[in-house]
N, C-alpha and C positions, 0 to 999 in steps of 0.2 A: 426488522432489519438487523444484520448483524453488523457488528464495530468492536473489531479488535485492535491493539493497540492504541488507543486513544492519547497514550500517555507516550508516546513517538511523538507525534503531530504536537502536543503540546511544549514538548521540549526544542521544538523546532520554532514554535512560534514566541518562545519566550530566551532564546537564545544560546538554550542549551544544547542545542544540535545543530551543525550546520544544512542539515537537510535528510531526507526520509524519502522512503517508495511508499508506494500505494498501488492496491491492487483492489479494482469494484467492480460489483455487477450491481443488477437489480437484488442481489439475495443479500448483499453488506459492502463491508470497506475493511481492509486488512491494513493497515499503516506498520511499518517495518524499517528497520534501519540500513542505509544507504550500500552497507558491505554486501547485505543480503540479493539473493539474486529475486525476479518478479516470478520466473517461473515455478520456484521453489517455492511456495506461498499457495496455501491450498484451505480451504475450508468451505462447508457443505454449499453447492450454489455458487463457491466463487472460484474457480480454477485460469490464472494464464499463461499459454503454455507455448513453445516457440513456434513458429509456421504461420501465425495465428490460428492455433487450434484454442479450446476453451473457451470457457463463455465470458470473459472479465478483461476490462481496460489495467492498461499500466500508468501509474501516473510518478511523476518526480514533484518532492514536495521540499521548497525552500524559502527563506522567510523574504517579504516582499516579493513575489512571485505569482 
């Protein structure tokens, strides 16, 4: 499984961000920060794309959440 950004997600859970996207499938998890758009976020196996086209969930990631 692929996991990029990890270090998004933890900055989010320890306060130093006020929150993150996420973009998964079954092939990983892209974590990315909030300015970023979901569609724009692409790697092998994880593509989401507007219409819903692509194979990958969008997720919003904030602390307590």
């Amino acid at each position: 499984m692929l996991i990029l950004g990890a270090d998004i997600v933890r900055a989010v859970a320890s306060g130093g961000l006020p929150e993150a996207k996420a973009v998964f499938s079954a092939a990983g998890v892209i974590f990315f920060g909030a300015r970023l758009q979901h569609r724009d976020q692409k790697a092998t196996g994880i593509s989401c794309r507007d219409n819903y086209l692509g194979n990958a969930m969008a997720a919003m990631i904030a602390p307590a959440r």
